[in-house]
PDBQT receptor file of N, H, CA, C and O in Angstrom, charges set to zero:
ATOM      1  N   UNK A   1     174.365  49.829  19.399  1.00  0.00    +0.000 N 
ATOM      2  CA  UNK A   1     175.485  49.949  20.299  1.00  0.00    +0.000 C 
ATOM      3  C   UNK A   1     175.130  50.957  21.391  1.00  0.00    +0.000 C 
ATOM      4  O   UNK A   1     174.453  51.978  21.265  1.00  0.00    +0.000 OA
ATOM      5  N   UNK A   2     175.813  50.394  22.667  1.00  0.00    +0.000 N 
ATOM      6  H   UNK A   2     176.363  49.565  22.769  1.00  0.00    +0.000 HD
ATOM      7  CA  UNK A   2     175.389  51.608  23.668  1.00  0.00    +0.000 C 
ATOM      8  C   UNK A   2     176.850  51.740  24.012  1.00  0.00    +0.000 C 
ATOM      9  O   UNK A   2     177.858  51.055  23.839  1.00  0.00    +0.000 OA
ATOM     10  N   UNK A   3     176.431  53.402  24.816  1.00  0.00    +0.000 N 
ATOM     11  H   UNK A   3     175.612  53.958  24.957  1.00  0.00    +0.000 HD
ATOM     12  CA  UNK A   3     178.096  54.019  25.243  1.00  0.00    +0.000 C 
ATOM     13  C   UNK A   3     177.692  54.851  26.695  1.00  0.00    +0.000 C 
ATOM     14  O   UNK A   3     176.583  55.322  26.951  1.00  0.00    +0.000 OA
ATOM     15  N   UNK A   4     178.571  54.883  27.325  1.00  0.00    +0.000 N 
ATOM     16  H   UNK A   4     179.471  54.501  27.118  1.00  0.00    +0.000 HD
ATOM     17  CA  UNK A   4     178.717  55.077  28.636  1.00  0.00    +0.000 C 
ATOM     18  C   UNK A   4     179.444  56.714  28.746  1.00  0.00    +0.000 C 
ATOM     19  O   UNK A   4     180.630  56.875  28.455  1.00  0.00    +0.000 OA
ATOM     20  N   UNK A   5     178.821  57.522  29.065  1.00  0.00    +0.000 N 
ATOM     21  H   UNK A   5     177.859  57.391  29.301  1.00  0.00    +0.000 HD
ATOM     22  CA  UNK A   5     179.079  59.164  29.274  1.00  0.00    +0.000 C 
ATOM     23  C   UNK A   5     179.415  59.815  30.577  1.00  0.00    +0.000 C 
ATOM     24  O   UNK A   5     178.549  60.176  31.374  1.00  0.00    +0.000 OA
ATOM     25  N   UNK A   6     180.796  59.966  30.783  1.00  0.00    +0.000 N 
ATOM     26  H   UNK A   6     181.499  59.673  30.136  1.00  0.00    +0.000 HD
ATOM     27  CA  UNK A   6     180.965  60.519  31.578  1.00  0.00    +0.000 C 
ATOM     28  C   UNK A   6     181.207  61.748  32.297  1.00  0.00    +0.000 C 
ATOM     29  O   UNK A   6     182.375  62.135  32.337  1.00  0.00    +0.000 OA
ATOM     30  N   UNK A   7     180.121  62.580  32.997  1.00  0.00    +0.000 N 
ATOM     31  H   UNK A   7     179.172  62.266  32.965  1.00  0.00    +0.000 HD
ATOM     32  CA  UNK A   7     180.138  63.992  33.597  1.00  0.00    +0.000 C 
ATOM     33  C   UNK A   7     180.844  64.109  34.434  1.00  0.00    +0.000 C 
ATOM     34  O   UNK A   7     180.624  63.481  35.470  1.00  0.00    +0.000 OA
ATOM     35  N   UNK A   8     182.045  65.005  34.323  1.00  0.00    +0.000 N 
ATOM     36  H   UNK A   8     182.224  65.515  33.481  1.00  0.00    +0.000 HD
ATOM     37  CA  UNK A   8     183.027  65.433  35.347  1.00  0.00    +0.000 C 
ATOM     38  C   UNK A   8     182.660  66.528  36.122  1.00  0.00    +0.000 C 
ATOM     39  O   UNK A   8     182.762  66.504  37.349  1.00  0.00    +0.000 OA
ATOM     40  N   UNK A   9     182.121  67.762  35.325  1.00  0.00    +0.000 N 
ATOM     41  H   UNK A   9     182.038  67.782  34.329  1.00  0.00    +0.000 HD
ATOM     42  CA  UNK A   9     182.120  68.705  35.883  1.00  0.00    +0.000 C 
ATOM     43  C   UNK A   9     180.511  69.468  35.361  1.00  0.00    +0.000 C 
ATOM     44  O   UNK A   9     179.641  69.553  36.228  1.00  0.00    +0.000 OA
ATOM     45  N   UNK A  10     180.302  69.825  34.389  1.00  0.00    +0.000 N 
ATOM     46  H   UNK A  10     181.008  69.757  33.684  1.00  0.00    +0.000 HD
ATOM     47  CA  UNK A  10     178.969  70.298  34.570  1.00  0.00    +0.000 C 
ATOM     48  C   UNK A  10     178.203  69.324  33.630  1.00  0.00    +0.000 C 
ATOM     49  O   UNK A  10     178.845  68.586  32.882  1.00  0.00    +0.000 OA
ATOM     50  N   UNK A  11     177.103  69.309  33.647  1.00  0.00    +0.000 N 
ATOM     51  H   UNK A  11     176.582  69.908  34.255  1.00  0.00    +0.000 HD
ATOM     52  CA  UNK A  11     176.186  68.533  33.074  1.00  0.00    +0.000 C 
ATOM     53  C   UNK A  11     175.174  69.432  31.824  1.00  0.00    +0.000 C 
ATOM     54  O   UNK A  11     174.400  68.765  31.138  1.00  0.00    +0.000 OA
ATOM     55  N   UNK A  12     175.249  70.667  31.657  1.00  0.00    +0.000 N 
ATOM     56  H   UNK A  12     175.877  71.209  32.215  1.00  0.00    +0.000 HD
ATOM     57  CA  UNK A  12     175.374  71.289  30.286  1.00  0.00    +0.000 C 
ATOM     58  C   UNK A  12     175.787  71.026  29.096  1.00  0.00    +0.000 C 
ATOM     59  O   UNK A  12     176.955  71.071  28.709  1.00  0.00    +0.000 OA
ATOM     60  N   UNK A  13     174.377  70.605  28.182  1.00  0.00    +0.000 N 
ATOM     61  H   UNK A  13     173.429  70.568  28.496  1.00  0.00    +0.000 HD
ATOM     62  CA  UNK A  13     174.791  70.125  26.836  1.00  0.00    +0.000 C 
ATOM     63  C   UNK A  13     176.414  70.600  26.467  1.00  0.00    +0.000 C 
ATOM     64  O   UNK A  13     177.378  69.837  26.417  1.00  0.00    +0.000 OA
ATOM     65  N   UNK A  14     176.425  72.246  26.199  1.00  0.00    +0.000 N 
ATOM     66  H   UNK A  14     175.642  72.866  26.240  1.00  0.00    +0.000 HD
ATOM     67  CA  UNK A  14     177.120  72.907  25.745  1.00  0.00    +0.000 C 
ATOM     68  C   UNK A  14     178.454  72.646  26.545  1.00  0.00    +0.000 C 
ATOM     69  O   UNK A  14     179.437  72.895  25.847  1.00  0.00    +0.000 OA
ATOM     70  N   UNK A  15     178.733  72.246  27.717  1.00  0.00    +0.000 N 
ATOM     71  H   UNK A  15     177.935  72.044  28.283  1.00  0.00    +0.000 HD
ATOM     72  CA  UNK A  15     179.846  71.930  28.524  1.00  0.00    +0.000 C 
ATOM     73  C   UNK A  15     180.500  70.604  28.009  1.00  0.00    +0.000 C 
ATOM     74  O   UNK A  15     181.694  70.355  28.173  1.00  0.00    +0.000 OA
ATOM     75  N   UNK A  16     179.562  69.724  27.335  1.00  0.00    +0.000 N 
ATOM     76  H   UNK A  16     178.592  69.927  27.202  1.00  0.00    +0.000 HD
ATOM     77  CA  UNK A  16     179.578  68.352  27.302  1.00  0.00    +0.000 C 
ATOM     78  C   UNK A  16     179.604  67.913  25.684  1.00  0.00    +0.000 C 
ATOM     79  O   UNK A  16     178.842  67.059  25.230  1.00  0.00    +0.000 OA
ATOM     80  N   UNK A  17     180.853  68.815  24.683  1.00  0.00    +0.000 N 
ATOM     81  H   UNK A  17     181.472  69.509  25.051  1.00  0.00    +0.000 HD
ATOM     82  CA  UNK A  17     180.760  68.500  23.152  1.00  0.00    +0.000 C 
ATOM     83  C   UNK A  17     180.386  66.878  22.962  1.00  0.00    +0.000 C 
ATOM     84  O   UNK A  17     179.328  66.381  22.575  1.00  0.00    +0.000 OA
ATOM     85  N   UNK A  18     181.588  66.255  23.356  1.00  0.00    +0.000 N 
ATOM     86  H   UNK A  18     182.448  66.658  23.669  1.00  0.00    +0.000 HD
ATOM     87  CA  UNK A  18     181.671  64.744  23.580  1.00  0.00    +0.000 C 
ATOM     88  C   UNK A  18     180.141  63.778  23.666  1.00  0.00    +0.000 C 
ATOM     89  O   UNK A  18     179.999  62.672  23.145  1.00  0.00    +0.000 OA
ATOM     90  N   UNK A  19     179.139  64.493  24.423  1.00  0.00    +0.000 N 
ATOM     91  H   UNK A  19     179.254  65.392  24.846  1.00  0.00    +0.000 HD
ATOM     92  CA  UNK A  19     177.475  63.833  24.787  1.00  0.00    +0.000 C 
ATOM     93  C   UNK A  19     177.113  64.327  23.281  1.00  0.00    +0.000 C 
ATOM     94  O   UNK A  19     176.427  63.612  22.551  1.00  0.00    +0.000 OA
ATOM     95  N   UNK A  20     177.555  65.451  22.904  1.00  0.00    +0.000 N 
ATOM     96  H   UNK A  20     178.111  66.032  23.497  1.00  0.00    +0.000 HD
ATOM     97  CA  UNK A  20     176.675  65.821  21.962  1.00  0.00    +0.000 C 
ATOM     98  C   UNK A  20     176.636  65.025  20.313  1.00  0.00    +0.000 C 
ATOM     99  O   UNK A  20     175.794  64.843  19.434  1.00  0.00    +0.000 OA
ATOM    100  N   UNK A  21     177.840  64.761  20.503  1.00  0.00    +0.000 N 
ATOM    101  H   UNK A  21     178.524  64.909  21.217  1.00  0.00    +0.000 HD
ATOM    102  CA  UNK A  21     178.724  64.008  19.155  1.00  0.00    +0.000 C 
ATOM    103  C   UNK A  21     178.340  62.813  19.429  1.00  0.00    +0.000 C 
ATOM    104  O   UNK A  21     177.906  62.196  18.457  1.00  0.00    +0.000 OA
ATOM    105  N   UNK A  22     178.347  62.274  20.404  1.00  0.00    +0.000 N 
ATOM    106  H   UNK A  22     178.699  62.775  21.195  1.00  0.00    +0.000 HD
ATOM    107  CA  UNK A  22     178.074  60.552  20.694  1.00  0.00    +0.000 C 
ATOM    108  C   UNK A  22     176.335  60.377  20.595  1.00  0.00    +0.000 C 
ATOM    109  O   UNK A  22     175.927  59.256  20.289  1.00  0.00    +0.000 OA
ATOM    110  N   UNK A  23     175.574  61.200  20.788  1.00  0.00    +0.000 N 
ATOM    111  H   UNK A  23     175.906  62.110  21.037  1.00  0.00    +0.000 HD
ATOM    112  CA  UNK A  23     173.771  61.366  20.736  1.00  0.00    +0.000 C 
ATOM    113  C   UNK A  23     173.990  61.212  18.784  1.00  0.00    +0.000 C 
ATOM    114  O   UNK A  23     173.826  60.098  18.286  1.00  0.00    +0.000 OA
ATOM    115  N   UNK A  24     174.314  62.290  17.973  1.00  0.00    +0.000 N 
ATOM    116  H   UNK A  24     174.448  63.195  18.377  1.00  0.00    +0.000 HD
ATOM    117  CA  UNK A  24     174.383  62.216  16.925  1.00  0.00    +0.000 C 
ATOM    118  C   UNK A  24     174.902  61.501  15.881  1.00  0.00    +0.000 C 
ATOM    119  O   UNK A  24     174.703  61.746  14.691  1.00  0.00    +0.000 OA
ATOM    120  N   UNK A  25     176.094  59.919  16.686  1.00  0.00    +0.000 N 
ATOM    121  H   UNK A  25     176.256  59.720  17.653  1.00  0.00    +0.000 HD
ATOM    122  CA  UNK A  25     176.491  59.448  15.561  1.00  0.00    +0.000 C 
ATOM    123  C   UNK A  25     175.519  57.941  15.183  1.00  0.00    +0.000 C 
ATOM    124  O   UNK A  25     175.343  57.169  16.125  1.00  0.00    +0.000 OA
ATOM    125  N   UNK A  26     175.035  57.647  14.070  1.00  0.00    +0.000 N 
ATOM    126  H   UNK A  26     175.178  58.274  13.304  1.00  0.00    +0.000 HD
ATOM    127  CA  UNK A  26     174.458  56.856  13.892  1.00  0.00    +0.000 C 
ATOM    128  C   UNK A  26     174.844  55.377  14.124  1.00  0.00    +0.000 C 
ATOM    129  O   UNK A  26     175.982  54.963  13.901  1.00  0.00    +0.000 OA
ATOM    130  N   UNK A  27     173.886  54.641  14.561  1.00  0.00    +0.000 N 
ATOM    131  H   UNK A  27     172.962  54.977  14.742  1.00  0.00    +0.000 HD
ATOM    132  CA  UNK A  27     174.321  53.007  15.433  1.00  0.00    +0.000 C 
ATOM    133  C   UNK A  27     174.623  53.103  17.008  1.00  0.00    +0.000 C 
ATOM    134  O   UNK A  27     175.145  52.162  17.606  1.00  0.00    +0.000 OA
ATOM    135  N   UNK A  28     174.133  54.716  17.855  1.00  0.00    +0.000 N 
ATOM    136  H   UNK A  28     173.709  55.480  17.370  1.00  0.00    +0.000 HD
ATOM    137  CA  UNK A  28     174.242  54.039  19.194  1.00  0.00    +0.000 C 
ATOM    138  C   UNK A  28     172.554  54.666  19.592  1.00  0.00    +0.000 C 
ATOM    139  O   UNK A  28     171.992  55.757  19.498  1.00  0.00    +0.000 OA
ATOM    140  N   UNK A  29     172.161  53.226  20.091  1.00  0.00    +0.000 N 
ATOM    141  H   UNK A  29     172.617  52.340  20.167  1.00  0.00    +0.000 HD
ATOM    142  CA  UNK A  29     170.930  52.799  20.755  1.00  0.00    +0.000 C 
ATOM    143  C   UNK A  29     170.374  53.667  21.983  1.00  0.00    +0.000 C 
ATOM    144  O   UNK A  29     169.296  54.221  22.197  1.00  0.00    +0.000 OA
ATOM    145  N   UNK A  30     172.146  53.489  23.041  1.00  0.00    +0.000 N 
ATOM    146  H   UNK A  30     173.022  53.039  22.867  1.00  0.00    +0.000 HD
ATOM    147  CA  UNK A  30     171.781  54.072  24.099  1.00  0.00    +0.000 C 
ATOM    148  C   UNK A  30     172.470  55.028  24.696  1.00  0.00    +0.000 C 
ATOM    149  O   UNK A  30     173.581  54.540  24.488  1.00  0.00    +0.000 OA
ATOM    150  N   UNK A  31     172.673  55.923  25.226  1.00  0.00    +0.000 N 
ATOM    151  H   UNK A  31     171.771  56.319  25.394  1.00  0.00    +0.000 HD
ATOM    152  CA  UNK A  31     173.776  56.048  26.294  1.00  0.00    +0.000 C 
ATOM    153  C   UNK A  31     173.331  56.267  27.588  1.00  0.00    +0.000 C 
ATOM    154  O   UNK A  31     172.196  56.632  27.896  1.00  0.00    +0.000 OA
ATOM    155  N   UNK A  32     174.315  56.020  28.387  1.00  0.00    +0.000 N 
ATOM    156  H   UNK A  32     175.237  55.724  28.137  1.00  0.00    +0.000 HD
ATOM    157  CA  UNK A  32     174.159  55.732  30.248  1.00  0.00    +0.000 C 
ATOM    158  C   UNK A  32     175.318  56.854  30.441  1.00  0.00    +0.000 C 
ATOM    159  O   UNK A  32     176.508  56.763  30.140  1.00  0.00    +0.000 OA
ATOM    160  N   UNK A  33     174.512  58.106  31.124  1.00  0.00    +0.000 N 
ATOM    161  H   UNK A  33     173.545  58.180  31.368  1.00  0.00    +0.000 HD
ATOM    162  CA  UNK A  33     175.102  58.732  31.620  1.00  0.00    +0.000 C 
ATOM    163  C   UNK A  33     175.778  58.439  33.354  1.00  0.00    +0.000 C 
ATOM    164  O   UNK A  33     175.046  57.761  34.075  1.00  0.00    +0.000 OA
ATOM    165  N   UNK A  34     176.740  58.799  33.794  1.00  0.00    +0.000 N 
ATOM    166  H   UNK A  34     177.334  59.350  33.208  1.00  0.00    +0.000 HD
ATOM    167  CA  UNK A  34     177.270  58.905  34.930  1.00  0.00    +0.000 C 
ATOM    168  C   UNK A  34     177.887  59.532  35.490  1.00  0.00    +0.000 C 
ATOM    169  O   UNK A  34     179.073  59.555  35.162  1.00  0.00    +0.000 OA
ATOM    170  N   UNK A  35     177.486  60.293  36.514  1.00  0.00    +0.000 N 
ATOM    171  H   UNK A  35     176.522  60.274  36.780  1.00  0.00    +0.000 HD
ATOM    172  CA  UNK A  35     178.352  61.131  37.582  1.00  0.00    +0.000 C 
ATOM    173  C   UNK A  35     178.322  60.592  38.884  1.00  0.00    +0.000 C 
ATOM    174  O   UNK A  35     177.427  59.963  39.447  1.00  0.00    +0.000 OA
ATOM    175  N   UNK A  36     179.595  60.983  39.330  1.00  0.00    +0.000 N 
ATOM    176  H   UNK A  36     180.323  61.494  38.873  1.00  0.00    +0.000 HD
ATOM    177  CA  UNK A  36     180.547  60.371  40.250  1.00  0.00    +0.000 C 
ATOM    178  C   UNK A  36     180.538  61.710  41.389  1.00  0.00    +0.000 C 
ATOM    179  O   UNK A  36     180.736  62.798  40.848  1.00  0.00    +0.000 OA
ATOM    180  N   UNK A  37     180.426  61.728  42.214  1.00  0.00    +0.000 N 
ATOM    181  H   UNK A  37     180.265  60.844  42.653  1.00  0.00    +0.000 HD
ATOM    182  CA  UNK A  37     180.146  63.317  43.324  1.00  0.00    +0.000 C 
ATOM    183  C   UNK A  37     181.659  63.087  43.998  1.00  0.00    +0.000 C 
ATOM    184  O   UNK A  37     182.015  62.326  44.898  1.00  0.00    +0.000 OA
ATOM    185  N   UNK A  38     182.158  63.737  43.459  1.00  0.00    +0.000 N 
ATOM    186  H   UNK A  38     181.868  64.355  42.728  1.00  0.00    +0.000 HD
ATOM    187  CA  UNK A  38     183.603  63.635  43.788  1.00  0.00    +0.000 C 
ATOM    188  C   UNK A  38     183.706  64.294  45.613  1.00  0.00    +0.000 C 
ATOM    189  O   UNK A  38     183.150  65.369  45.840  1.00  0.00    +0.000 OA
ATOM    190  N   UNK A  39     184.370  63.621  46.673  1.00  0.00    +0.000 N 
ATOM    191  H   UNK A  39     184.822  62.748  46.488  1.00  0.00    +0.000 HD
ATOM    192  CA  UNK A  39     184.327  63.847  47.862  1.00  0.00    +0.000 C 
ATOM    193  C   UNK A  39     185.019  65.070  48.331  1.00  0.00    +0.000 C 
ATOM    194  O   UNK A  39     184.951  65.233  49.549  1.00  0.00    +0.000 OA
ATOM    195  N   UNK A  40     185.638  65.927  47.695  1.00  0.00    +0.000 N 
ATOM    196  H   UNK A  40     185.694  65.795  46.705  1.00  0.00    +0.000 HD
ATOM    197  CA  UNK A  40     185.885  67.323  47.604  1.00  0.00    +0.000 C 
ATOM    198  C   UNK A  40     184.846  68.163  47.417  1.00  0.00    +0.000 C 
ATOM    199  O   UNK A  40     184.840  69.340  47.780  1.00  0.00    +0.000 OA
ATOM    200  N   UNK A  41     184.056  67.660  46.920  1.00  0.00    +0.000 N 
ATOM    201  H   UNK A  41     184.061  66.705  46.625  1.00  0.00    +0.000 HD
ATOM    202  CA  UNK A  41     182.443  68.777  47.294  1.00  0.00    +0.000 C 
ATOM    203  C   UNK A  41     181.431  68.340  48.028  1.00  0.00    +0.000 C 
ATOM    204  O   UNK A  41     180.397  69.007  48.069  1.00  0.00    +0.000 OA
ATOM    205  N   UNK A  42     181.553  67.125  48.748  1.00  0.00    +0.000 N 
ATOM    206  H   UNK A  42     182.393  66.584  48.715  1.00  0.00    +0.000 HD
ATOM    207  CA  UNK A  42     181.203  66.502  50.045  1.00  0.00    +0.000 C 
ATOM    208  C   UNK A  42     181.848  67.175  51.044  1.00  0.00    +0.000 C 
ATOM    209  O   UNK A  42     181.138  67.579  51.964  1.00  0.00    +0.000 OA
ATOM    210  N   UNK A  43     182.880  67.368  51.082  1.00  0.00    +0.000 N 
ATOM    211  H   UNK A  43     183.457  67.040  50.335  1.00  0.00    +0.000 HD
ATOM    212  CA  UNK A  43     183.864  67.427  52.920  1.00  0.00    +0.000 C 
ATOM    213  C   UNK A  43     183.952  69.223  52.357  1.00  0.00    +0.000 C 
ATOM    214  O   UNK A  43     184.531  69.912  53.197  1.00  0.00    +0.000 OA
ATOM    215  N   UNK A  44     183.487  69.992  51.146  1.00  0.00    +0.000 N 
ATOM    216  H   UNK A  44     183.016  69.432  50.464  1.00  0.00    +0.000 HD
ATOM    217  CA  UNK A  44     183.453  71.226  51.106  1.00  0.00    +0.000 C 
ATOM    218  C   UNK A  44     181.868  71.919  51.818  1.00  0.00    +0.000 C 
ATOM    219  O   UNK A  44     181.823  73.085  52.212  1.00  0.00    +0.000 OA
ATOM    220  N   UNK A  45     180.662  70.979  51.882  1.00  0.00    +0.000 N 
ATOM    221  H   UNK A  45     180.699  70.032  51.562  1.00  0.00    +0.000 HD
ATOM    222  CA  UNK A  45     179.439  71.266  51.645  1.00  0.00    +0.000 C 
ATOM    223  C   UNK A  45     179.608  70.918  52.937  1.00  0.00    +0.000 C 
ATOM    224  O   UNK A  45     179.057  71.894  53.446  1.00  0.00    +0.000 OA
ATOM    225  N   UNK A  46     179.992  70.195  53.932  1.00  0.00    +0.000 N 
ATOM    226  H   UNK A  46     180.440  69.402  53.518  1.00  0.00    +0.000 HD
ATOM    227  CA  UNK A  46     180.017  69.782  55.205  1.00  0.00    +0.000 C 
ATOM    228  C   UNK A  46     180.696  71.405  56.325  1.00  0.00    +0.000 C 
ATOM    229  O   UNK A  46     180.247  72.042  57.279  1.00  0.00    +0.000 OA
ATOM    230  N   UNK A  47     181.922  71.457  55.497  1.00  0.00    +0.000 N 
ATOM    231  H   UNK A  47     182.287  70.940  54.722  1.00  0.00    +0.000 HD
ATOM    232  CA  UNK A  47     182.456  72.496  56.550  1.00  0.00    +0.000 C 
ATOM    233  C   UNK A  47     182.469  74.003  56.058  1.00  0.00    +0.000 C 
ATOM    234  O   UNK A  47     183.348  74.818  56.337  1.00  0.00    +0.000 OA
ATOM    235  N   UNK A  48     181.078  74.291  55.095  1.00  0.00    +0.000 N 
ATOM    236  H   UNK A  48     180.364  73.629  54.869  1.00  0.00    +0.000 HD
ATOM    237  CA  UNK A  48     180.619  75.849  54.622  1.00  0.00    +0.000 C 
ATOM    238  C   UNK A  48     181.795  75.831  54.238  1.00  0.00    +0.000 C 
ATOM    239  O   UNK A  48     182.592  76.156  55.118  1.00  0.00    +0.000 OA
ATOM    240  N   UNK A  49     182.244  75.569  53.229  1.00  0.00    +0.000 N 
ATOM    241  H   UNK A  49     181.597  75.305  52.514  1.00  0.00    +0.000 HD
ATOM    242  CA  UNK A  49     183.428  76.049  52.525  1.00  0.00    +0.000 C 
ATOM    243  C   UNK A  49     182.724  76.850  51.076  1.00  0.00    +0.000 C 
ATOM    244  O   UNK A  49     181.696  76.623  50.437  1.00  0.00    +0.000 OA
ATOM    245  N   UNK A  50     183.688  77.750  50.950  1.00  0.00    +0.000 N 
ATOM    246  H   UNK A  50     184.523  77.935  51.469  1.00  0.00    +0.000 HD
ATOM    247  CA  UNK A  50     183.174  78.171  49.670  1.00  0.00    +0.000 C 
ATOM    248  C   UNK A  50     183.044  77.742  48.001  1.00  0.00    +0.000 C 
ATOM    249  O   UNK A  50     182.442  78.183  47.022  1.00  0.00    +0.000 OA
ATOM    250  N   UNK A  51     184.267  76.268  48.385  1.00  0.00    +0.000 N 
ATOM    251  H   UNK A  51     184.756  75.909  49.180  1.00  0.00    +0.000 HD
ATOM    252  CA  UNK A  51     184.571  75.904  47.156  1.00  0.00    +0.000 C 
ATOM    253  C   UNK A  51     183.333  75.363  46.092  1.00  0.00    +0.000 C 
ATOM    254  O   UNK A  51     183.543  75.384  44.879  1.00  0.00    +0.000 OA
ATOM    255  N   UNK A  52     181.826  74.804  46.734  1.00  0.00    +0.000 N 
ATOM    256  H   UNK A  52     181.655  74.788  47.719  1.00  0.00    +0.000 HD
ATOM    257  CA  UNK A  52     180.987  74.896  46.535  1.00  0.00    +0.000 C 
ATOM    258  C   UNK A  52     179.351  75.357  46.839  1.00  0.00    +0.000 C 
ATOM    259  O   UNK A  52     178.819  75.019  47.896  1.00  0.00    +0.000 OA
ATOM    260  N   UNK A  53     178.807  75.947  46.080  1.00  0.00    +0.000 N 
ATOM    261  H   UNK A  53     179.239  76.222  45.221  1.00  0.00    +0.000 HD
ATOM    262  CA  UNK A  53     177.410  76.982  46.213  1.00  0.00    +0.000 C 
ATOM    263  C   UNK A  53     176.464  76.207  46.372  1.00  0.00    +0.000 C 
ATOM    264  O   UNK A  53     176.224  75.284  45.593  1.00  0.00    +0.000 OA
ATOM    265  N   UNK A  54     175.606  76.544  47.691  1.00  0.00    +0.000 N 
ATOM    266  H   UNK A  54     175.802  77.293  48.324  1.00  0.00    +0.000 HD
ATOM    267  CA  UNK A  54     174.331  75.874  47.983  1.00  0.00    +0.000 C 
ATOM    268  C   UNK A  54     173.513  75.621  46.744  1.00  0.00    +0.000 C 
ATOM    269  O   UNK A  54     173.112  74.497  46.441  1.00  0.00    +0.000 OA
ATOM    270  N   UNK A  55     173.282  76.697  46.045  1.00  0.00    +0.000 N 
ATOM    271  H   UNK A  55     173.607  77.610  46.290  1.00  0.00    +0.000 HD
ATOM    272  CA  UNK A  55     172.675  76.053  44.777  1.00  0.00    +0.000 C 
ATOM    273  C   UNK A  55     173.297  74.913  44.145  1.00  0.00    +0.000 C 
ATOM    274  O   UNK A  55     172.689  73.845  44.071  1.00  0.00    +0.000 OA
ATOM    275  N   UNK A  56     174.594  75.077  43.632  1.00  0.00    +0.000 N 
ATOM    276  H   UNK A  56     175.087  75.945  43.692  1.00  0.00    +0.000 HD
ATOM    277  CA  UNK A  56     175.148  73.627  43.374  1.00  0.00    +0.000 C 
ATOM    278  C   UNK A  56     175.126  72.383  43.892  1.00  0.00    +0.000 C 
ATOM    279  O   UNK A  56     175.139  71.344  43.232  1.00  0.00    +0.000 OA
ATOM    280  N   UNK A  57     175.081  72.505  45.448  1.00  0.00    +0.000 N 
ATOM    281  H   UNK A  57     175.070  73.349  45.985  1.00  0.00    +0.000 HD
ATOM    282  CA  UNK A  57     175.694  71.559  46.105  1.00  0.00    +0.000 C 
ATOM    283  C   UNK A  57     173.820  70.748  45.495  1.00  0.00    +0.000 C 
ATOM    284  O   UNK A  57     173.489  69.797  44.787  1.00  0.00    +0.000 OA
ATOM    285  N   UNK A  58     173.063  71.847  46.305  1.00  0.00    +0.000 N 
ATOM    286  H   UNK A  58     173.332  72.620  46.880  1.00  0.00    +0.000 HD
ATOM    287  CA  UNK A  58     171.353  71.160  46.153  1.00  0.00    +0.000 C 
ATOM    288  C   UNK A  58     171.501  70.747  44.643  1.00  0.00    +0.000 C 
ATOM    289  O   UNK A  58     171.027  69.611  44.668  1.00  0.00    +0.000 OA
ATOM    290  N   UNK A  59     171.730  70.895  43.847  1.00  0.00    +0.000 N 
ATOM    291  H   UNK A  59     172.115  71.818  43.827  1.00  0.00    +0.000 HD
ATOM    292  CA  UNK A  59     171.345  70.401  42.516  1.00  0.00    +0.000 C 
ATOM    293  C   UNK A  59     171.846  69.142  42.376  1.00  0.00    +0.000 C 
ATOM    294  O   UNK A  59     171.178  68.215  41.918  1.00  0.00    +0.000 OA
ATOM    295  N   UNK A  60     173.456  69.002  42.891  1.00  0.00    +0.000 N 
ATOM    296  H   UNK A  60     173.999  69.755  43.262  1.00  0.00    +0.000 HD
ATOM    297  CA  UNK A  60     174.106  67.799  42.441  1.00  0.00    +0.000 C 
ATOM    298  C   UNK A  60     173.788  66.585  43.547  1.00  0.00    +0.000 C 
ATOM    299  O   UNK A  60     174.244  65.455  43.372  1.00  0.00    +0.000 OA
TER     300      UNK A  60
């Protein structure tokens, strides 16, 4: 069985119980992670806003 994981906010094992429990239960094959770049840290990274950090912004 495969399952589909979705990152909202950080992508840290430890942020992410849910990835961690779904890796460990026996019978799934795969999982497909996905993040979605929500356009609030687009139109923040555009007009130097502080709501997100160049380091962040470069990572995500």
């Amino acid at each position: 069985m495969s399952s589909i994981h979705w990152f909202r906010k950080g992508l840290r094992l430890h942020d992410n119980p849910a990835l961690t429990d779904l890796c460990q239960r026996p019978g799934v094959t795969g999982v497909y992670p996905i993040f979605i770049l929500d356009p609030f840290f687009v139109e923040a990274s555009q007009t130097n806003s502080p709501r997100i950090g160049v380091r962040r912004w470069k990572f995500l």
